[in-house]
N, C-alpha and C positions, 0 to 999 in steps of 0.2 A: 440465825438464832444461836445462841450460845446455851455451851451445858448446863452452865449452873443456873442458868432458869430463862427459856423462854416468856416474850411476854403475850400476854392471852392474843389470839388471832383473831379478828374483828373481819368479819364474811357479811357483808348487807348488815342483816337483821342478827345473826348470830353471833352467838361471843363464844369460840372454842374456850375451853380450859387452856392455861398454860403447860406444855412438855416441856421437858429438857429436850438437846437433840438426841439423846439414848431415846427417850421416848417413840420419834420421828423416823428413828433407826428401825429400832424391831418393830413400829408399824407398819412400814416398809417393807420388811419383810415378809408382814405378814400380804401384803396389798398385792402379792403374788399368786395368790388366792387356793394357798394352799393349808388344808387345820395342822397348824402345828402343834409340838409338845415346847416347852423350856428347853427340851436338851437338843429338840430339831432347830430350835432358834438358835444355837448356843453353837450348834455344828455349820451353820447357814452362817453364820457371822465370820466364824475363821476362818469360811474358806470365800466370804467376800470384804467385808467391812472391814478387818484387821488390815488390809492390805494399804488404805486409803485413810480410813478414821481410826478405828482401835477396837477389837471385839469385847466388845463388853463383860464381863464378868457373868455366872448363875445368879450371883443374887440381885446384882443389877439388872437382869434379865425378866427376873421372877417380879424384882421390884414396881416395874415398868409396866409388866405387865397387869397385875393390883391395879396400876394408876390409870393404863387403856379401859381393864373392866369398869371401874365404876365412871369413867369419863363416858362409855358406853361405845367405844370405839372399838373393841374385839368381845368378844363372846368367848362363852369356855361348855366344855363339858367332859364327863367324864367317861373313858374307854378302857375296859379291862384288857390286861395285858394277857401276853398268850404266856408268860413267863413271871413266876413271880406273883406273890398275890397281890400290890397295890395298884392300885389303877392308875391310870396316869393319866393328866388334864392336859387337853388341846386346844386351842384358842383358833377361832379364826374371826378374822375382820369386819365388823360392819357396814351395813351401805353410810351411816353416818362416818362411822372412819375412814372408808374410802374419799370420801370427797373430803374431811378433815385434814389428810395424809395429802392429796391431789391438791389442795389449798397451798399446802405449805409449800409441796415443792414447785409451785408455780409464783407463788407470791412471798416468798420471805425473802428477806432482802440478801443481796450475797455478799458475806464476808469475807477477808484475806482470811488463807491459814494464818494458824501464830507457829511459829517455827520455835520448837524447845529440842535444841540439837545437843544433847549431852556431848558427842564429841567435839563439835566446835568451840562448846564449852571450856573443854581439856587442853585442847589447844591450844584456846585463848590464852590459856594459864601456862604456856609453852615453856616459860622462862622458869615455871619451878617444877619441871619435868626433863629428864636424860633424854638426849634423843633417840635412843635404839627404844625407849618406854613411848614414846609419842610413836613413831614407827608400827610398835607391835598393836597399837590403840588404834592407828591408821587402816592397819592389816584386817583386825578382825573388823573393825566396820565395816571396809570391802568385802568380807567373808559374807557378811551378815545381807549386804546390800544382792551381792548374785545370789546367794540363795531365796532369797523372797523373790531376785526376779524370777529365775527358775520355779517357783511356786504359782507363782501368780499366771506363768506362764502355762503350767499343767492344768491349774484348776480352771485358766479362763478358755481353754481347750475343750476339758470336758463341760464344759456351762450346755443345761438345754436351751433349746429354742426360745422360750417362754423368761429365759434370764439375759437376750440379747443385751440391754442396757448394761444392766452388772458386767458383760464380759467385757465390752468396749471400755468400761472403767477398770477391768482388769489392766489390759493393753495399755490403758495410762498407768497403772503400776507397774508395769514392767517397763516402762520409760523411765516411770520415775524414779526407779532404783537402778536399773542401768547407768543412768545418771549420777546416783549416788556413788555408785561403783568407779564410774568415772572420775568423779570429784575426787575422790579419796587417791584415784592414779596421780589424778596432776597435783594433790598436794602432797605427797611423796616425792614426786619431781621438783616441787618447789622447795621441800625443805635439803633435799640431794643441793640444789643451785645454792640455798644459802649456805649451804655447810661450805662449800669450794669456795665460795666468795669471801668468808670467813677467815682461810686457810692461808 
């Protein structure tokens, strides 16, 4: 299912509502079966979803959430804070959401990622860029790629028991950027080979 608007999910007898996959995401989250807050989903996403989809934004977060409530898939209430005088609202999941959330990830179809690679982008565009400016464009991708693996690699470390799945998809982001890391070696080495052949 794609962002910009899943289409309604058809179970037997039942017609879910249509989610986006942001939707699918922090329902998921929540199907952990833990009452979260916005900002507990918002901390739960950076240190899993960003690594593989993208961590959603607060107000994306907040939005989504609105759209679970009246869909009837999370519940809320409210818990004062031991800090602070506003109380903060908690949401946890449905047995209707449960099996909604359990629908989808059993029965939606599966799509390729879309790859929107800003730096192969830049690349592409090779011929109206210096080549020590593509070089340094190369560099920090590599920069960017080991630090998320190192990340991914911490956080899926400390993952509890209870988030075994999550962390195995860690382990894929730490491939998948090692990877990148990679990629970005040998197209250093590639453009070193064209510069010499050039020469």
């Amino acid at each position: 299912m794609t962002e910009k608007r899943a289409s309604a999910v058809n179970s037997g007898k039942t017609q879910r509502p249509a989610l986006p996959a942001t939707g699918w995401a922090v329902l998921g989250l929540l199907s952990f079966g833990d009452e979260l807050s916005g900002y507990d989903l918002k901390k739960w996403s950076d240190r899993s979803l960003r690594f593989f989809y993208w961590s959603p934004s607060f107000s994306q977060i907040y939005g989504e959430l609105k759209r679970l409530e009246k869909a009837g898939y999370v519940s809320a209430r409210r818990v004062a804070q031991e800090t602070g005088d506003r109380d903060k609202r908690v949401y946890v999941i449905t047995d209707e959401g449960m099996v909604a959330v359990r629908h989808w990830a059993r029965e939606a179809p599966v799509e390729p990622p879309v790859l929107k690679h800003g730096v192969m982008l830049r690349l592409w565009l090779g011929h109206l860029l210096e080549a020590d400016r593509m070089r340094e464009v190369l560099g920090r991708h590599r920069e960017y790629a080991e630090s998320m693996r190192q990340r991914a690699e911490v956080d899926g470390a400390s993952a509890e028991e209870a988030w075994a799945y999550p962390s195995l998809v860690l382990k894929w982001s730490q491939r998948y950027y090692a990877a990148e890391r990679d990629l970005a070696d040998a197209m250093l080495a590639d453009l070193d080979e064209r510069d010499r052949r050039r020469r």
